[in-house]
TORLUMPA-426713 format. One line per 2 residues: number of its first residue (from 1); their letters; for each residue x, y, z of C-alpha. Coordinates in steps of 0.1 Angstrom, whole numbers, plus 5000, padded with zeros to 4 digits. Example, Ala and Ser with C-alpha at 12.3 -4.5 7.8 and 13.67 -1.06 7.14 Angstrom:
REM TORLUMPA-426713
1	AS	5123/4955/5078; 5137/4989/5071
END
This chain:
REM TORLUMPA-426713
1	XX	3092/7822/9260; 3058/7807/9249
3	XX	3047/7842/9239; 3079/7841/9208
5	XX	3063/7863/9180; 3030/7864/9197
7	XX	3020/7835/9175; 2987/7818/9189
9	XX	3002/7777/9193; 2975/7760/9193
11	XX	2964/7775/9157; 2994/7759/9146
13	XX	2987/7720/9152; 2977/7701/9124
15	XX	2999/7728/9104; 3029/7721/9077
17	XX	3058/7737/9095; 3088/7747/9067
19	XX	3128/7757/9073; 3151/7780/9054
21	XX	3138/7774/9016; 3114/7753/9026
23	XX	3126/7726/9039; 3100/7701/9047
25	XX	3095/7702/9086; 3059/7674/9083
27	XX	3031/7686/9105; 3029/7702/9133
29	XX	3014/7675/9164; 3022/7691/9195
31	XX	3034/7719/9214; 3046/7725/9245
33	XX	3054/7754/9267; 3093/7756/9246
35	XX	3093/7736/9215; 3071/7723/9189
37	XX	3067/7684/9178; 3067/7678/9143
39	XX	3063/7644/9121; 3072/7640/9088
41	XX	3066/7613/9066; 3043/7587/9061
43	XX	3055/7551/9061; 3091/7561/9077
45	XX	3090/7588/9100; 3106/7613/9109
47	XX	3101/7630/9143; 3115/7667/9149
49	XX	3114/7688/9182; 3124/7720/9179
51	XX	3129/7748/9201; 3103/7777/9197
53	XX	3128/7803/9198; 3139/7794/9161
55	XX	3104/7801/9153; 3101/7834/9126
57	XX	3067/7834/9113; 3033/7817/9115
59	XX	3007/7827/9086; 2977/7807/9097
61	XX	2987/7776/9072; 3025/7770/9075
63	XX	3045/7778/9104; 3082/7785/9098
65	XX	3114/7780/9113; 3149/7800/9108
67	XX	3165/7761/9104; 3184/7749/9077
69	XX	3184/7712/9059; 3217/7707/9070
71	XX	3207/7720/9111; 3176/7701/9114
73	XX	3190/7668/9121; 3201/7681/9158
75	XX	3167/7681/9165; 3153/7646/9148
77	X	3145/7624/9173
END
């Protein structure tokens, strides 16, 4: 699975990462072989890990996830 959509990961730390009409997912900070760390946030924090496979489209500045407002908080940590 680390190959979904042939996006290159490692392009995409440091990146703003978006859901369904984007829905601010912070910045991406790390990535492992099947999900993606994000943090949003700056004085309280918000921490998402989401799966790569809900991944749809990485433009070089924002990477985006098929996840809706209401669906992200199964993956706040």
């Amino acid at each position: 699975m680390s190959n979904h959509l042939n996006i290159n990961w490692s392009d995409a730390i440091n990146k703003t990462a978006k859901g369904i009409n984007d829905y601010d997912l912070g910045k991406v900070l790390e990535i492992s072989e099947d999900y993606v760390v994000t943090e949003r946030g700056s004085t309280d924090k918000d921490t998402f890990v989401l799966p790569k496979i809900i991944s749809s489209e990485f433009d070089g500045s924002t990477l985006r996830f098929n996840l809706s407002k209401e669906d992200s908080n199964k993956y706040k940590q």
